[in-house]
N, C-alpha and C positions, 0 to 999 in steps of 0.2 A: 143244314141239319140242326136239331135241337136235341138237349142232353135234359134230361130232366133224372134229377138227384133230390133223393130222399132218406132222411134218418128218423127214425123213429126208436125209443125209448117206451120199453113195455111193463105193464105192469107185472109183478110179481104173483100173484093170479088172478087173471078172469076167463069169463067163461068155464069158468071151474077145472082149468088146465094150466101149468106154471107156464112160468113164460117161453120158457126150453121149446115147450110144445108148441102152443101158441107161434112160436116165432116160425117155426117148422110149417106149419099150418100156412102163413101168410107168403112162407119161399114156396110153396105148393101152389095156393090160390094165383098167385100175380105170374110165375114162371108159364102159369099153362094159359096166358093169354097171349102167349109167341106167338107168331101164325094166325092170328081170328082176330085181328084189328087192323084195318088197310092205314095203313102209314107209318104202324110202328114196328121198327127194324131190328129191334132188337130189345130185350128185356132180363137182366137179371138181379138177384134176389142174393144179396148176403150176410151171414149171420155172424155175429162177432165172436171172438173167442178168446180174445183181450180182458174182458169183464173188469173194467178198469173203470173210478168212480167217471172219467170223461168221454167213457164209449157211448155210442150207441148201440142198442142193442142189431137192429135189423137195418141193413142199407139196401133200397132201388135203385139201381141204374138203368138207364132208357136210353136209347137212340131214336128220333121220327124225324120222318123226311121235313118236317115243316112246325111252323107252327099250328098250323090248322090240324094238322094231326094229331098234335099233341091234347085239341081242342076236343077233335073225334074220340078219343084214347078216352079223355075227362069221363066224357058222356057217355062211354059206350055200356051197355047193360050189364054187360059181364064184369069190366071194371067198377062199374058202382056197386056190384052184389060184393065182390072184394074188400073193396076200401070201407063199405058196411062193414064186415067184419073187422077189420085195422084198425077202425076207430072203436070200437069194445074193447080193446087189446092193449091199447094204449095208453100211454103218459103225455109223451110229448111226442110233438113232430117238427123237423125242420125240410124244407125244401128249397130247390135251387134247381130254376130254368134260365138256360142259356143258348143263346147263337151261334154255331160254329160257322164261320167265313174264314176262306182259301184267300192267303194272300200271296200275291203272284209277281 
C-alpha cells in the first residue's frame, strides 16, 4: 500500500474567494474522486483549525493499492482538473509518498 500526504498553505485570496472558501472548495473537489479512480482506496481532505503561524492550511490523505496507482490517481483527468485548481489557490505545497510493508 502507498500513503500519499499533502500540506498545502493558501493564499489569503484568490480566485476572488478568502481562503475559508477556497479551502472548502478543494475538500469538495478531491473528496469526490472516492470511488472514480481504480486503485485509490481511499481519500480525505482536511482543513485546519489551529491557524497557527506553522499550520497548514488544508491536508490530503490517500491510501492506493500501489504505486502504480498512485501514478493512475497523478494522471487521471478528473485529478488534474482539481489540482488545476489547487494550484491557483495556493502558496505552498509539501508532499510525502511512502510504502507501507507488513512485517511478520
Amino acid at each position: 500500500m502507498v500513503k500519499h500526504i499533502v500540506f498545502w498553505k493558501l493564499r489569503e485570496i484568490a480566485a476572488g474567494k478568502p481562503a475559508v472558501e477556497n479551502a472548502f472548495e478543494i475538500k469538495a473537489e478531491l473528496e469526490a474522486l472516492n470511488g472514480c479512480i481504480p486503485g485509490l482506496l481511499m481519500l480525505e481532505v482536511g482543513i485546519d483549525f489551529g491557524r497557527t503561524p506553522a499550520s497548514a492550511d488544508v491536508v490530503l490523505y490517500a491510501e492506493f493499492e500501489d504505486r502504480e496507482a498512485l501514478e493512475v490517481y497523478l494522471k487521471h483527468p478528473d485529478h488534474v482538473a482539481a489540482a488545476e485548481f489547487v494550484r491557483g489557490v495556493i502558496e505552498q505545497r509539501v508532499v510525502a509518498d511512502y510504502e507501507v510493508t507488513s512485517v511478520l
